[in-house]
Backbone bond lengths (Angstrom), bond angles and torsions (degrees), N, CA, C in turn:
res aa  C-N    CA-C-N  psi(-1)  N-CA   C-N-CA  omega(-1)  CA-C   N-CA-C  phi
1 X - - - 1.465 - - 1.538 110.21 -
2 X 1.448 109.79 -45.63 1.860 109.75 174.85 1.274 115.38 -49.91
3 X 1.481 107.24 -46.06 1.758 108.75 -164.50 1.274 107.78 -86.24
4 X 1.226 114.96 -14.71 1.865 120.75 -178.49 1.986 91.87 -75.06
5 X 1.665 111.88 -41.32 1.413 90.42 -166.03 1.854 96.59 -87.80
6 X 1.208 134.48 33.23 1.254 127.28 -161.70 1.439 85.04 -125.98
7 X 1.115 114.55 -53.71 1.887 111.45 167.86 1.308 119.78 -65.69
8 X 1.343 123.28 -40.46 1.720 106.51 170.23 2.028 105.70 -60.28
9 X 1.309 108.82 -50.79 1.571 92.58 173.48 1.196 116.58 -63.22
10 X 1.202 169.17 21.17 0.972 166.83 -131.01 1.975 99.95 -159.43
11 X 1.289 98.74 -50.68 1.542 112.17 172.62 1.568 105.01 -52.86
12 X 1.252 106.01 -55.60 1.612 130.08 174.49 1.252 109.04 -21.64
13 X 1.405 97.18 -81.78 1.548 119.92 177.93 0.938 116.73 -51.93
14 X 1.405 141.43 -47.65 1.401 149.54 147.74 1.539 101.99 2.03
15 X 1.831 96.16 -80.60 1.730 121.34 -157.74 1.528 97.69 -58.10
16 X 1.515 119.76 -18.92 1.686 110.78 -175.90 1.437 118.19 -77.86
17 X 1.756 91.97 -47.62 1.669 95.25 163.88 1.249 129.77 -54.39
18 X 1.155 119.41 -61.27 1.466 101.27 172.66 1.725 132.47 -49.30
19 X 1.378 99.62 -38.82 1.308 97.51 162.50 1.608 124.11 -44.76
20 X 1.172 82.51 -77.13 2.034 96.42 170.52 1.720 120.85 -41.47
21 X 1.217 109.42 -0.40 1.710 116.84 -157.59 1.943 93.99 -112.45
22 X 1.785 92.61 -45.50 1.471 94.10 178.58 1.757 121.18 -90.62
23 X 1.414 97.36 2.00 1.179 100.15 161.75 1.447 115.48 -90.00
24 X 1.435 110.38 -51.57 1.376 93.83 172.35 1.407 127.65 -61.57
25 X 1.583 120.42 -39.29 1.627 98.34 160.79 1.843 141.61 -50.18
26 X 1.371 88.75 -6.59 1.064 105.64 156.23 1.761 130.66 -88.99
27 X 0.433 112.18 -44.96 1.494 106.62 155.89 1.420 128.68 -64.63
28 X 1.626 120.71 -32.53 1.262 118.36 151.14 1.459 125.78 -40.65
29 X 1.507 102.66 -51.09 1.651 110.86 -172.47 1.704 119.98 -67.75
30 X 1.622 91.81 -20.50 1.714 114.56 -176.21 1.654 97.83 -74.48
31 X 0.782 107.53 -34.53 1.947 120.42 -154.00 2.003 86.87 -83.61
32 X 1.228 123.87 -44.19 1.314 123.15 -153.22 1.480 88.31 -84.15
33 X 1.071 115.08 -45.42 1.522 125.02 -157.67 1.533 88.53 -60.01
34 X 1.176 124.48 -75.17 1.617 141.04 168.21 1.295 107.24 -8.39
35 X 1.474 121.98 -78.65 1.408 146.15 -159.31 1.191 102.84 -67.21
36 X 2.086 136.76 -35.25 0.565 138.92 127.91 1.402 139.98 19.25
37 X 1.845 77.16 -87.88 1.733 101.63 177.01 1.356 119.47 -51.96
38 X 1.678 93.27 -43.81 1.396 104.11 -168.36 1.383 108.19 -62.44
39 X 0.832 123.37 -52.00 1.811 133.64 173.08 1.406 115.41 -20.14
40 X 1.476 97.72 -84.41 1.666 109.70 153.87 1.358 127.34 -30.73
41 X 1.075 133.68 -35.38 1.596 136.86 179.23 1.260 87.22 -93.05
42 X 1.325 135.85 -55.78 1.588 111.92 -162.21 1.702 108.54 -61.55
43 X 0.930 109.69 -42.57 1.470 121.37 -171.89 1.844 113.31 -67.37
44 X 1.103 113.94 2.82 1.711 126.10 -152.90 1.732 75.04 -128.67
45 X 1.152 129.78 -61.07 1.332 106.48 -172.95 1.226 132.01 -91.73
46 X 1.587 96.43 -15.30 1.774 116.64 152.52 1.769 110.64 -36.98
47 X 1.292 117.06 -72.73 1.176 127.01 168.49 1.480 134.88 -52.73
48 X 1.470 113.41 -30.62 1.756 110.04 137.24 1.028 145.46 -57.22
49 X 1.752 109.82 -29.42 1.395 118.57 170.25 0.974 90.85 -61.55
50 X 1.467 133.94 -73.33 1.680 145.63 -142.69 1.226 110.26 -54.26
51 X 1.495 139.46 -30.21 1.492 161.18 178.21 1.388 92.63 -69.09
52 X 1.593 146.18 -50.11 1.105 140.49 -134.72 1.194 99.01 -95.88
């Protein structure tokens, strides 16, 4: 009976991690994409100033 409820939690925990894993790769991918952007815009108006 212990180890039966030690493996259903265990399953549990399982289903959280992954959750929590693909969420956070998600937010990784959000953050790069972003920072990204930002790059590009800094560098786009970097180079207008620099023209002026």
């Amino acid at each position: 009976m212990h180890v039966l409820h030690i493996g259903k939690h265990r399953e549990e925990r399982s289903a959280l991690d992954s959750q929590f894993q693909s969420f956070f790769s998600n937010k990784i991918k959000v953050f790069l994409i972003t920072s990204n952007r930002f790059c590009v815009i800094w560098r786009l108006s970097f180079k207008i100033s620099s023209h002026e």
